[in-house]
N, C-alpha and C positions, 0 to 999 in steps of 0.2 A: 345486448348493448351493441348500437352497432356506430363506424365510422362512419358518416357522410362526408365525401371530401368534393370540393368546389374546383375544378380542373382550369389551370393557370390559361391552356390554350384555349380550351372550346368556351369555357364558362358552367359545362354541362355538369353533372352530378354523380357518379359511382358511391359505392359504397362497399368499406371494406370489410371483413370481420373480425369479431371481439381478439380473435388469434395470433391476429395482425399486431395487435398492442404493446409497445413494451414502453414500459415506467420507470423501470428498476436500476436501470443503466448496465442490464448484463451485456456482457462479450455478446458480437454477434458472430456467430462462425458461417463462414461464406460457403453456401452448397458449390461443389466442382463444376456443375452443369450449368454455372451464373454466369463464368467467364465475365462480367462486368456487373457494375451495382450504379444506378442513377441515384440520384438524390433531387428533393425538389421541400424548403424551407416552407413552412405552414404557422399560420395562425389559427388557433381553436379553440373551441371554447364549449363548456360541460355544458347539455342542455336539464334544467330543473323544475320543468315543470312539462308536460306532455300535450301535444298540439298538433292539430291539420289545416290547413290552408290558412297560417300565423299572417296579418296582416304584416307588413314592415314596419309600421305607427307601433303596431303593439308588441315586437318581437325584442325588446330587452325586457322585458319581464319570463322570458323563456329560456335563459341561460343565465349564470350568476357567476361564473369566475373563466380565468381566459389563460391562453400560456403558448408561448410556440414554440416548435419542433419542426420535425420533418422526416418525409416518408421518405423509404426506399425500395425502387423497383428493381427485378433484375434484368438487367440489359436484354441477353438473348431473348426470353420473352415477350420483352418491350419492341423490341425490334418486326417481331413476327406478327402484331397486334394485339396477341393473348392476353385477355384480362386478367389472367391469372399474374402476371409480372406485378400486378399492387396487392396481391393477397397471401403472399407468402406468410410466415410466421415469423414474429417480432420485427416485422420492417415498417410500423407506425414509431415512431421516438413521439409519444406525446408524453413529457414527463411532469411528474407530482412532486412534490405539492407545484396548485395553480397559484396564477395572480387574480388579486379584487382587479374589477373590470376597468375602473377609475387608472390604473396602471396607462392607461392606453393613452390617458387624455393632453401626459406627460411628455412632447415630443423629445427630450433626454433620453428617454428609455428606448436604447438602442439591445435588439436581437442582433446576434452575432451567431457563427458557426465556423469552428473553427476545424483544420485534418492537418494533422502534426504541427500544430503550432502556426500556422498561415491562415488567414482570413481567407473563407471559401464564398460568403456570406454577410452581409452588412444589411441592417437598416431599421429604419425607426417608422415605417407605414403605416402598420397598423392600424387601424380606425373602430371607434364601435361600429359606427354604420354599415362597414365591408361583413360584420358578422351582424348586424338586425337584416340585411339585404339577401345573405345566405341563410338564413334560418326563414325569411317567408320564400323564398324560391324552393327550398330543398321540401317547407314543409307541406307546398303545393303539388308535390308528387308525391310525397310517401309520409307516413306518422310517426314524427319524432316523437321518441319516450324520452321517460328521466335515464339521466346517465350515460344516451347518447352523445357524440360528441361531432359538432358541425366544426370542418377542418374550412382551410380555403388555401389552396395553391400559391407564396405570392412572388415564385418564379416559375418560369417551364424546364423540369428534370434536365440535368445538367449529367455529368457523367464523375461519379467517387471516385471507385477504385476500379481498379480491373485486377480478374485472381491473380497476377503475378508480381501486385506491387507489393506483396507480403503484409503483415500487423500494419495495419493504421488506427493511430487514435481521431477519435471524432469529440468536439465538445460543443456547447450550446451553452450562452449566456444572455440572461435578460435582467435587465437592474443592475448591475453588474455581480449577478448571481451565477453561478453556475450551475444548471438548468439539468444538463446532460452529459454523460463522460461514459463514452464506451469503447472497447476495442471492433474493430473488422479482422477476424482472425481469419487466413488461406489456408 
């Protein structure tokens, strides 16, 4: 299973691995050597049927439910260019259960993301099309399988925490569901 994520600045493609994921809303405990954690708010959506060069016409029949989250890189890494800053372990937040796609069509259904109680995060974007657009581009370079998951960037990494602001809570609401709820533990 792997992440394809849609990069907010270039438009280009990476992808992360399955280790990368976290669902569960565990604590994340921040490595010493992070000194800073970015964050950058994602829409994504489960791929359900396996495909190579998906037209765009035909590319909602290749994915069936949607939800957003958001990764996190860690600064010094990111700073130096190293791809490794998006591959880290549990710094995907895509969390479960998803939403039916029709979710989207709803411009009420406002994503949020919140760190200690303060709106980090806002907005109701979303489109199907922004995910049939990134599932025929992504799947013109490589072979989406089932269970894949096509992300797309819909800001440029912004800067969380830095290791000295101590526990911060992070939360994530769609519907007005609460989506995601975890600590950044120093």
């Amino acid at each position: 299973m792997n992440i394809v994520v849609r990069d907010f600045v270039s438009g280009k493609f990476m992808v992360r691995p399955d280790t990368s994921w976290e669902r569960e809303n565990r604590d994340y405990y921040m490595p010493e050597q992070a000194e800073s954690l970015f964050f950058s708010p994602i829409l994504f959506a489960r791929i359900c049927k396996a495909g190579k060069c998906v037209g765009e016409k035909f590319a909602d029949r290749y994915y069936d439910s949607i939800g957003y989250g958001m990764l996190m890189y860690i600064g010094s890494l990111m700073q130096d260019g190293c791809a490794f800053s998006s591959c880290a372990d549990h710094t995907s937040i895509l969390p479960f259960p998803m939403f039916n796609r029709i979710t989207l069509d709803n411009e009420q259904n406002i994503f949020e993301i919140t760190k200690n109680g303060s709106t980090i995060f806002k907005t109701s974007e979303g489109k199907k099309g922004m995910i049939e657009k990134a599932v025929s581009a992504a799947s013109s370079l490589i072979s989406l399988r089932i269970g894949d998951m096509i992300a797309i960037e819909l800001a440029r990494p912004e800067k969380l925490v830095e290791y000295t602001d101590g526990t911060t809570t992070i939360k994530g609401f769609f519907c007005e569901n609460c989506t995601f709820d975890f600590r950044i533990i120093m």
